[in-house]
Each structure stands twice: as structure tokens, then as C-alpha cells.
N, C-alpha and C positions, 0 to 999 in steps of 0.2 A: 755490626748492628749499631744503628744510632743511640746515642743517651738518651731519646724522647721514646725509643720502643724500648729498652732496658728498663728506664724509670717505669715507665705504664707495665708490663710485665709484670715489675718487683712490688707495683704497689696495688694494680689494679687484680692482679691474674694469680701468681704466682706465690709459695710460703717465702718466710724470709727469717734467715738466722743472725740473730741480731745481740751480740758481746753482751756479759752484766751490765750495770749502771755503774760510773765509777768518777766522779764529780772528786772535787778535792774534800781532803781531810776537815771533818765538819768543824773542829776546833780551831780553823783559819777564818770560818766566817757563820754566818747564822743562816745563809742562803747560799747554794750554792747549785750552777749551769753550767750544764756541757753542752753538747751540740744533742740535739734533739733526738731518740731513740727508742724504735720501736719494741715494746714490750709484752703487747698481746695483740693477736689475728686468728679470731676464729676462722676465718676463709683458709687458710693454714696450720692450724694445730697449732702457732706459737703462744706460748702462755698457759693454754687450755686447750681442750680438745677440740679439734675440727668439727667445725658445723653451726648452724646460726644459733643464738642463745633463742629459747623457748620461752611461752609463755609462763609461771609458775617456776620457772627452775631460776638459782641463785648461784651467778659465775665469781669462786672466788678466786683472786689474781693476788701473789707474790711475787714479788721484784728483786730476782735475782744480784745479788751487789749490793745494794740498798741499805747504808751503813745508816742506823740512827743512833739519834742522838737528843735525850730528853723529847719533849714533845716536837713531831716531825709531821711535815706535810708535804705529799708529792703533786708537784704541779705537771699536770697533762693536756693531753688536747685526745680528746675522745672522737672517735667516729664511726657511725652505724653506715651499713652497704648490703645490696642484698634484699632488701626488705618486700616482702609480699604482699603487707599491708601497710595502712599506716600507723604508728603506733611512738610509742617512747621509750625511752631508757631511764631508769633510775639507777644513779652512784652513791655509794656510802662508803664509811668505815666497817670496816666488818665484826668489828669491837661493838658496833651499836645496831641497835631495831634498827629495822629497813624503814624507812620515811614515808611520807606523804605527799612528796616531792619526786620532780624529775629534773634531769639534767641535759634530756636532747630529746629532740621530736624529729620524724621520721616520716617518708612516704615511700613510695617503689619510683624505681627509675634514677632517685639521686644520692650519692654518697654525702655524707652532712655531719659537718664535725662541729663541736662545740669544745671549749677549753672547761678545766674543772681544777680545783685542787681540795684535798683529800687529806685529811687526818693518817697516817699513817703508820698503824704497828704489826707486832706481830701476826696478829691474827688476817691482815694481807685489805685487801678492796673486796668491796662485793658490786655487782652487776646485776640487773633484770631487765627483761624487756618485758610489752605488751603483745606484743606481737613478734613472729620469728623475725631475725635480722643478725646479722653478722657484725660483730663489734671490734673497733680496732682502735687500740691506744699508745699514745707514742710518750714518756716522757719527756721533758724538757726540764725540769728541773726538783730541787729537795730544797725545804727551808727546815732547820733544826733549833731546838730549845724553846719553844714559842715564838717564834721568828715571825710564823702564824698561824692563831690558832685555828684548827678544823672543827668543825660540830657538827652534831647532828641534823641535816639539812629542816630548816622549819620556813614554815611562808609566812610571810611578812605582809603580801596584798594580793588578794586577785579582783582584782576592779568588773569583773563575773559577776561579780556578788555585791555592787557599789555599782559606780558609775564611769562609764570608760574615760581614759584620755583623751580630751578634747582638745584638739590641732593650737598650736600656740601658747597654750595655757601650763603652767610651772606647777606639779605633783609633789607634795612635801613627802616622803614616807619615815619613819620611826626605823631606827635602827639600834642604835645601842640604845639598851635596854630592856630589850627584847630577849626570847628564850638563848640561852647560852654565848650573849655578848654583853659584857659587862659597861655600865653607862661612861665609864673613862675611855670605851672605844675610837679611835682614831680613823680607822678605816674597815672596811668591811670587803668582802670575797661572797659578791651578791650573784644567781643569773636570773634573766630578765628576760622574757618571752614576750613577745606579741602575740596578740591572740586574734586571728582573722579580721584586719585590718580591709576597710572596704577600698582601699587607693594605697599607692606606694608610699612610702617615706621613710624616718627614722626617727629613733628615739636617741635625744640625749641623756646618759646619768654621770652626773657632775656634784660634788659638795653642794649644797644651798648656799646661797650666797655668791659663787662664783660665776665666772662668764666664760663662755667657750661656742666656736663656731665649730667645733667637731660633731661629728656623731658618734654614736657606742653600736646602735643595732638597725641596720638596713632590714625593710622588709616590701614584699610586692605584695598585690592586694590578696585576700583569701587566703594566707601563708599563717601558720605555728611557727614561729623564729623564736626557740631560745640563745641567749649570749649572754655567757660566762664575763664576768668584769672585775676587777678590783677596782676600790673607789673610795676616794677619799671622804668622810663625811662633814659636814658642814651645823657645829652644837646636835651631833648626835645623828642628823636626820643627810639623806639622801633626796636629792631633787630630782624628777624626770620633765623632761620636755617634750612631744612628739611633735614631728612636722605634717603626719595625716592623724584622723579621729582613731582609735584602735584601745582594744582590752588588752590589759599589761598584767603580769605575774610576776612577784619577785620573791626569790626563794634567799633565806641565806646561808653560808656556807660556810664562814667562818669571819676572825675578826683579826686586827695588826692592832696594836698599841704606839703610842709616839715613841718607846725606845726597837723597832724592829726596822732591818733592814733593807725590810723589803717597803719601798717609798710609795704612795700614792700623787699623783698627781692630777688636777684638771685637765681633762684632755686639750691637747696641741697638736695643729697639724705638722706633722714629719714631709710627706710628700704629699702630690696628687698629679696624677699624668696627664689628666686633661685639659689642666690649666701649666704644666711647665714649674711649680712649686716644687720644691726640694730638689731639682736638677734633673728631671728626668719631664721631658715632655714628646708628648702622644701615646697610644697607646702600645703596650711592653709586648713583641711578639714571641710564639713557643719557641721556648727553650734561649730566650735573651735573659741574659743576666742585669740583674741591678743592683749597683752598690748604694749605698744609704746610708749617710753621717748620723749618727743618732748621739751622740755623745756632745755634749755644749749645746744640743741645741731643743729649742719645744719643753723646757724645764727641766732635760736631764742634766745634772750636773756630767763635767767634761771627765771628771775619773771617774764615773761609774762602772762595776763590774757588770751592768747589767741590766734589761730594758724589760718594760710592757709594754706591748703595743699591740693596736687593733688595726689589725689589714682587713680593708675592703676589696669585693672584686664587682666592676662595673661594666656593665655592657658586653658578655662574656656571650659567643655564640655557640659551643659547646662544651662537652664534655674534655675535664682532667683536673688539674689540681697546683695548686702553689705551695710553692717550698722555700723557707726562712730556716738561716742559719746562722751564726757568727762569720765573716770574712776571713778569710785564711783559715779556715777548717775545711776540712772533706765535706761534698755536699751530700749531706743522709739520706736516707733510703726512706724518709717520712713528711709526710705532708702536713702541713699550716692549713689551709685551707681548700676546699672541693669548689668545684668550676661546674654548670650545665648551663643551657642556652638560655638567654636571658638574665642571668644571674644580676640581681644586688644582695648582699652577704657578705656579713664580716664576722672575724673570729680573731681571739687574742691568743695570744701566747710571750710568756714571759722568757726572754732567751738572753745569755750571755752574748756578750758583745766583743769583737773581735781589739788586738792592741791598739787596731786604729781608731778605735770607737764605731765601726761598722756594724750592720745585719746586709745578708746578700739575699735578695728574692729574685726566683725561677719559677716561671709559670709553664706547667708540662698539657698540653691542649691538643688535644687526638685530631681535627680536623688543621694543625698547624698555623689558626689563625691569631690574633692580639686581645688581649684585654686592659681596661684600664685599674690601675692599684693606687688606693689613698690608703696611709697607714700614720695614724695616730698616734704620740705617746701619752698612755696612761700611767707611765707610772716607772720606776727604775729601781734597780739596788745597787746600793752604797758599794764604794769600791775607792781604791787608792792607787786607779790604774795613772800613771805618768804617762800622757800622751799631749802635744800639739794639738791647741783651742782649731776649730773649725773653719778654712776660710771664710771670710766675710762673704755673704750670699752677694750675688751680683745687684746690682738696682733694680729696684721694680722697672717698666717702661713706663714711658711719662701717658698719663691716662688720655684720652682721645677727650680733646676740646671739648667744653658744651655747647649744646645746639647755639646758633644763632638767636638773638632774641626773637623775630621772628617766625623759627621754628619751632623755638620753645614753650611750651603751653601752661600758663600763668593763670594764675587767681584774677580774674576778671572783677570790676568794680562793681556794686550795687547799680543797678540800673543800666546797664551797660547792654546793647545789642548782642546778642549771642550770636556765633557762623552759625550756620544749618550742617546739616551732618552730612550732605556731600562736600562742603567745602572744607571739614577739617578730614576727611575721607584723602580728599588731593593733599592735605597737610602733612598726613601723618607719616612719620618716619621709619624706614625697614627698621627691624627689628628680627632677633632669631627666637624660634621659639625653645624654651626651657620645660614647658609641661605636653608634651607630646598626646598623653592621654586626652590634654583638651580639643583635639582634632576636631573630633564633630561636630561638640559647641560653638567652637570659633567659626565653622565655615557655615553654620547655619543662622543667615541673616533672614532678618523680620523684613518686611514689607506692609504691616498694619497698622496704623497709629491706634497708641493707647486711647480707648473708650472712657478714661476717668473721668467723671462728673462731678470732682469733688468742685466746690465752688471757691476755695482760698485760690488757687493757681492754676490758670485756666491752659499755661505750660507744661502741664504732662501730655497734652496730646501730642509734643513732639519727639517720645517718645516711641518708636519706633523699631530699633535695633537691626538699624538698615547698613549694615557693614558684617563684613569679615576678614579676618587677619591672623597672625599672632595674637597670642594673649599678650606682652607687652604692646602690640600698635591697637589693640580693642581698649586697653585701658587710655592710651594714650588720644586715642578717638572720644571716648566720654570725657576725659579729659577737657578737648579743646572744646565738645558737644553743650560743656554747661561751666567750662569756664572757670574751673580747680586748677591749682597746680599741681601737673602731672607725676609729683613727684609725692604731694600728699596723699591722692588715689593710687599710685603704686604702695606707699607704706602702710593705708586700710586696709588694701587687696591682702597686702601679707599678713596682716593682724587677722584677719575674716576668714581666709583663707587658704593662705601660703599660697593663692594663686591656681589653685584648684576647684573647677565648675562643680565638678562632680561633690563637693563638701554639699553636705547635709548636716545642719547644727541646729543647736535649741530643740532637744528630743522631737529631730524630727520638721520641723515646722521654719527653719529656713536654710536658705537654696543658694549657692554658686558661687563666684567670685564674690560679691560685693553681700552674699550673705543675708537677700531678700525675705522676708521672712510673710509665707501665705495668710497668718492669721493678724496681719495691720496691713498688708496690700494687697488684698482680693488681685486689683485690676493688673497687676504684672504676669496674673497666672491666667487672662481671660481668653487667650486663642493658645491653639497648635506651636506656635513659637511666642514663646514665653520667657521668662528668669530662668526657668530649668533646660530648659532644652537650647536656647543661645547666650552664648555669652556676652554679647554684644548687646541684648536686650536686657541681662541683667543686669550692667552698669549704664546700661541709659537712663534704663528707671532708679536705679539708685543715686546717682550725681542728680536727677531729675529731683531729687526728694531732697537732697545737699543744697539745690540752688534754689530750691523752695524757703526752706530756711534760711538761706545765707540774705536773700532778699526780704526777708524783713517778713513774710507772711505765716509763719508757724505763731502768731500771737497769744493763743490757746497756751501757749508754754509759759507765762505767765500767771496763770490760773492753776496750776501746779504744782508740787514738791520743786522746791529752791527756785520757784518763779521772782517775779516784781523787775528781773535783770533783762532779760531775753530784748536782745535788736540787731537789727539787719548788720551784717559786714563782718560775722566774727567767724572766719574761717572753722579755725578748730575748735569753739562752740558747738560748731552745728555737725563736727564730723559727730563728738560724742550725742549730738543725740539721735544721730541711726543707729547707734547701740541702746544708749538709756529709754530714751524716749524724755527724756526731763534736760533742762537746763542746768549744767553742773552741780549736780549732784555727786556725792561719793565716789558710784561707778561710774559715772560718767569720766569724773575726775581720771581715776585708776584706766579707763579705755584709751584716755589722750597722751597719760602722762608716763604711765607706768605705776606700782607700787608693790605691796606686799603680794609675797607669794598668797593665791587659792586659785580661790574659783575664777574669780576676774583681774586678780591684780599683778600681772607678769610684766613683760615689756608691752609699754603702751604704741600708738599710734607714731607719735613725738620722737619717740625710740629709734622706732624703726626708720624715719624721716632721716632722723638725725645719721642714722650708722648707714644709710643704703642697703638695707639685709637684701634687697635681691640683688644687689651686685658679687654678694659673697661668696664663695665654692658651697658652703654648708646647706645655703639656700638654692642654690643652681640647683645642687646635687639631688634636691627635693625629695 
């Protein structure tokens, strides 16, 4: 019998008798990982009795082995299977009332794990679902003496009840100081749901103040995605990022102090297989092994005993599972993360690391086909392991030339002849597409000229939206259409957007890429093909309103909040005021430049110009 019908047997089908817990002697360290093991399977009787945990009933788990030592916390990775309906899981100490919190959400058809860690004493874990469903938990690892503290799970935000995550924009949230985390807090043991997000994306959670092109939580549109995180904090608070609009929930779960040794970090990326990053490129077929240097590198110090990390699985066409372990150990009988068709999904776990400073990941996949894995470091424990620093990574490849000037599509002069939109149509350069959901927008080209009778700029009637493409050659068609540097309209599109037609912003009232907004432009929305329904007509009319201003006729903006300035030829003037509507003013300021985290002052325009965020995995990966 193959390893891939064994593994899927022992993990999908089958009970499994699985040795105490037995990590080393807690008085060598304050954290300590073995190779991952499973501890309870209701589908199996192990832990607890056979059968799915019920509505009303409370599954209490003891961990056979389970040496403690002053205040203790067991790090897990929890997973529901089985499920009839959809529903959720709640985890606690069993020492304490059952919460107001959940730890994993659920539906039929998929197995779904989530990571968690646990205050843990005598009195053992306690467990509940909403709904029937089969639970299954695998340890990874024990932190002892305060190492971290566990608490009674309390919510910190559900944006439910507020206002959701809006695409691009930096979420401050409050954490130490809050119920049972003291304000000297250093890190926290947060999870983080997304709550029926209308389009794909992910959420980053990172300290405040720091910068990271990772992600923490993948989700697809209409999904409950909880993900388990440890996370450094940034003067107390925690920052989120999302890359689509979506409701966010963050529960916490416990807190580290600056003398614990279990480390936080900003996430780093370790690998990614679609782009060839950490040594492993294209996507990993069933039952292919990957080894993975994690030690020296992504901010883990080179002796560390030990990593966090968040695996992603991307592009997955069915059903199975991936498997993380230390290298040079047996590979366990327990899974990291679950696999079904279509899959974006990630889940952490905190796992010792092999002599060499390794994790090995095995992806087991029922129809034997590939998926792709990005796996992140968040985070490490202290160790004094003697091992050889990491080969120096190979050179990046020298970046592919930029276009030709010619080909390249520039900020055109005040007064300057503008092509027609079949001639930059002949111009524009392939491109591959990155937002695949944009299909229908992009291939549905206008044929009407805009009806505007405004009387300042008699040039909206060439507004049209007479193309189709990729969403980079539509941007790069408006582009040449009105005479922007292509490069300033790709870092708007990301600011407005992240490159998504389908965005709906400003409660409601504006539309697409370029973030047209129905209640100051009637006439984008006056026919059948419109700003909403092509994308091409979206940013026609928006560079159309860019080159209105840039040419000198928005005068009225004089007359104004922070008027008496306003004249023709100021590029990034006139981007901030398709946000502001004023001539730099505050927010306009904060749209071009960047500033304080809130509502509008994240990474600005400038920013993103400046870094090329769509050239980035973080962004690709959308």
C-alpha cells in the first residue's frame, strides 16, 4: 500500500493510537517541541468517545504525558470534519467559564483546522460545537512558567458592530490593556476571522508601525475564515491590513512578555512556489517532499530551537491535507493544514526545528495532483542549537529591461495632443492577468461616447471604454488614453482598489478599479456599459477627470478648502483630488503621501509608486 493511501486512511478514515506527550524536561527550557501528535479524534474514540461533539455538550480533553510546570500552555492545531451543518467550535481552559468566543468555523464537505493555544492545568481543555461535527487535535507543542500566558478568551473587535475593513486602509486595535493582558504586554496569541468577505484576499496582522509583504489569513469571497496568530505588538496595539473590503473578529487568547521565549516576529516570507522564493519552484506535487531552511533566515535567529510559521495552500484542486514536521524526525500521523478544491487557507503552527535548522512539508491529495505553499515566519523560540548559517540564497534574475521609451506611457505635457484609444489599443503591451475574477469586466468593452455636458472640458466625450484586455494592458490603455504615467495609474488602481472591479467603497456609492464614485459622476453610470460593469470604461472616465485637472480646468478648486494654489501640470495634485475633491488638503495630503494610521492615512499613492506593490508576491497573490 502507498504512503498517500496509508496517510489518507490513518488521518481521514481510520482511529489512530498515538504514544503520551513527551517534549523534554521543562527545567531546560520554558517552551518546549516535539514532532507534532495527535491527541484527540472523535471519528475514532481517541481522547474521548467516539462520535461528533453535540450541540449543548462540553468535550473535556486530558493530555496523557503532559508534564507541567508553573503556568503552562498547550500549543495545538485543532480541526472539525464531518460536519452536517455549519457551525463552530469553541476552546478554553476548563479551569474557566466557557467564553463568548470561538476558535474555528465550519461547514459540510470540508475538513478545517485552525491553530490555538491553551492555558493548561489539571482540570484538562474543554471543547463545544454549534452544530454536530467531529473534532480533531494534534499537539505540537508545551510552553511552561509563563512562557505564555493563556486567558480566558475575550473579543477585542467585531467590526459587526462598527464598520468593516476597508481594502488598503491600516486598523489600529488595542490590546494590552485589555481584559486579562497586562499594559507591559509584548505580544499577544490573537485569532482573527474574516467574516463574509465579498472578493478574495487577505488580511495582514503585524505590530503597528512595522512593514511586511506577508499575509497572516487567506480568504475567498462569502467564507468565515478564522486564523489562530501570534503577534507581536506595536506600543500595545495590533495593526490589521486587508487586501479586499471584509468584517474582521479578533478574539484574544493569551499574552508573552519581553522575558518569554517564545519570540514574536513581523511576518517574513520563508518560501513561495509560484514565484521560485526559498528554493523550491512550481507547484509541490502529492506526496513530494520539501525541505525548508528556516533558521538564519526571515528574522529567525540561526540557533533557534524552534519556529512559527504560517502555511498557505494556493490553487489546490482537491481534497487532502499537508504535513509540517522537524527534518530528520518520523513523519507523524498529523496534519498542518486541510486541502479542497480551490482552496486559499492558511494555518500556523509553532514546530521545533530539525539540527539543521529545517521543517519538511508533505502535501497528501486524494486526486494526486500539485498545489502551490507560501509559508511565512511569524515568529521563533530561543534555542542554543550550533548549526552552519544558511547558504547565501542564489541572486535574484536581473529584472526584464523597461519598455522602450516609446512604448512606455508617460505623463504627457499640458496642452499636448492626446492618441485616440484605438492607437494606444495597437500600443499597449501583453500583459498576464493577476485578478482572474476581473474576466467579465475586462472583456466587456463600451462602444458609446460619454453623454457629459459638463461645460469645463468638452473631453469627456472621448470617453468611451472601447477596449479590452488584462487588467494591467486596461490600466495601461487609459494610461496612454489621457496621458498619465502608467506607473502612477497602476499605484492609484492599488491604493482604490488593489486592482479589483468588483470593489464597492464609500458605504456603497463608489465602483471599480479606479473607484468612480455614482454620486459626483452621474454620467459614468448613464448606459448598459458603465464604471461598474467594464473596466475599461471605468478608468477612462477616471484618467478622463485626472486630465481634466491636470489641464488646468478644475478652477472652481480655488474657490475651496486650501484653494488660491490650484494650476495646470501638477500631476500628483490632481491624483489626490479624485479622492479629496480639494486641493491639498489634509486627506488629500495623507491619499498622495502616506501618513498616520486610521481611516485614510495608511500607505499613500507615492508609496505604492515608489515600492511597485503590484510587482510584489503579497500583491500578486491578491
Amino acid at each position: 500500500m502507498s504512503r498517500r493511501t496509508v496517510l489518507l486512511a490513518a488521518l481521514l478514515l481510520a482511529p489512530l493510537s498515538v504514544p503520551a506527550w513527551s517534549p523534554a524536561e521543562p527545567a531546560s527550557a520554558a517552551t518546549d517541541l516535539a514532532v507534532p501528535k495527535r491527541v484527540l479524534d472523535t471519528r475514532s474514540g481517541l481522547g474521548a468517545d467516539r462520535g461528533r461533539l453535540l450541540p449543548g455538550e462540553v468535550l473535556r480533553l486530558t493530555i496523557p504525558g503532559l508534564v507541567r510546570s508553573g503556568e503552562t500552555a498547550a500549543l495545538l492545531n485543532i480541526t472539525s470534519d464531518g460536519a452536517v451543518a455549519p457551525g463552530f467550535i469553541s476552546a478554553w481552559s476548563c479551569q474557566d467559564a466557557a467564553p463568548a468566543t470561538s476558535i474555528l468555523n465550519y461547514f459540510p464537505g470540508h475538513a478545517t483546522p485552525n491553530a490555538a493555544a491553551l492555558r493548561y492545568t489539571d482540570a484538562g481543555l474543554c471543547f463545544s460545537a454549534s452544530s454536530p461535527v467531529h473534532v480533531i487535535v494534534d499537539l505540537t507543542g508545551v510552553t511552561y512558567d509563563g512562557d505564555l500566558h493563556g486567558i480566558r478568551p475575550q473579543r477585542l473587535l467585531d467590526s459587526r458592530e462598527t464598520t468593516e475593513l476597508r481594502a488598503g486602509r491600516e486598523y489600529r486595535v488595542r490590546v494590552a490593556g485589555t481584559p486579562g493582558i497586562p499594559g507591559g504586554a509584548t505580544g499577544a496569541a490573537l485569532n482573527v476571522t474574516a467574516v463574509l468577505p465579498q472578493r478574495a484576499g487577505f488580511i495582514l496582522v503585524k505590530p503597528c508601525g512595522a512593514t511586511s509583504t506577508a499575509s497572516t489569513l487567506n480568504y475567498l469571497p462569502g467564507e468565515i475564515v478564522p486564523h489562530f496568530t501570534f503577534t507581536a505588538l506595536g506600543g500595545g496595539d495590533v495593526c490589521l491590513r486587508a487586501s479586499a473590503d471584509t468584517d474582521v473578529i479578533v478574539d484574544s487568547f493569551g499574552w508573552m512578555g519581553a522575558d518569554s521565549q517564545l519570540r514574536t516576529l513581523t511576518p517574513d516570507r520563508l518560501l513561495d512556489s509560484r514565484s521560485g522564493f526559498g528554493g523550491r519552484s512550481g507547484a509541490v506535487a502529492d506526496g513530494q517532499l520539501v525541505r525548508l531552511r528556516v533558521a538564519g533566515r526571515a528574522g529567525v535567529p540561526n540557533d533557534a530551537s524552534g519556529a512559527t510559521v504560517n502555511i498557505v495552500a494556493v490553487n489546490g484542486s482537491a481534497h487532502g491535507f499537508v504535513t509540517a514536521w522537524p527534518c530528520g524526525s518520523a513523519e507523524p500521523m498529523a496534519s498542518t493544514l486541510n486541502l479542497w478544491p480551490g482552496i486559499l487557507r492558511a494555518n500556523q503552527a509553532t514546530l521545533k526545528l530539525s539540527s539543521s535548522g529545517e521543517l519538511c512539508l508533505r502535501p497528501t491529495i486524494v486526486d494526486a495532483s500539485r498545489i502551490h505553499l507560501v509559508v511565512d515566519a511569524v515568529g521563533y523560540v530561543d534555542g542554543t542549537v550550533d548549526r552552519d548559517p544558511p547558504p547565501d540564497p542564489p541572486p535574484p534574475p536581473d529584472p526584464p529591461p523597461p519598455p522602450d521609451g516609446d512604448d512606455r506611457f508617460e505623463t504627457l505635457p499640458v496642452g499636448a495632443v492626446l492618441p485616440s484609444g484605438a492607437e494606444c489599443a495597437d500600443r499597449v503591451r501583453s500583459a498576464a492577468e493577476i485578478r482572474p475574477e476581473n474576466a467579465t469586466a475586462n472583456s466587456t468593452r463600451g462602444s458609446r461616447a460619454n453623454a457629459n455636458t459638463r461645460s469645463d472640458w468638452s473631453e469627456f466625450s472621448r470617453v468611451d471604454g472601447d477596449f479590452a484586455g488584462t487588467t494591467d494592458e486596461i490600466i495601461q490603455w487609459a494610461a496612454c488614453k489621457w496621458g498619465i504615467d502608467e506607473d502612477i495609474a497602476r499605484a492609484q488602481v492599488v491604493k482604490e482598489s488593489f486592482w479589483y472591479q468588483s470593489t464597492n467603497g464609500d458605504n456603497g456609492e463608489s465602483w471599480g478599479l479606479g473607484q468612480v464614485r455614482d454620486t459626483h459622476h452621474q454620467s459614468a453610470f448613464q448606459y448598459s456599459v458603465n464604471a461598474i460593469t467594464s473596466s475599461a470604461y471605468n478608468l477612462d472616465y477616471t484618467y478622463a477627470v485626472w486630465r481634466a485637472c491636470y489641464e488646468g480646468v478644475f478652477t472652481w478648486l480655488n474657490t475651496v478648502e486650501r484653494g488660491a494654489t490650484y494650476a495646470a501640470g501638477d500631476a500628483w495634485g490632481c491624483t489626490g483630488v479624485w479622492f479629496s475633491g480639494r486641493w491639498y488638503t489634509e486627506w488629500a495630503i495623507r491619499y498622495i503621501e502616506g501618513g498616520p494610521t486610521g481611516e485614510y492615512g495608511d500607505i499613500g499613492v507615492k508609496e505604492h509608486y515608489r515600492d511597485r506593490t503590484w510587482e510584489t508576491a503579497s500583491f500578486i497573490n491578491g
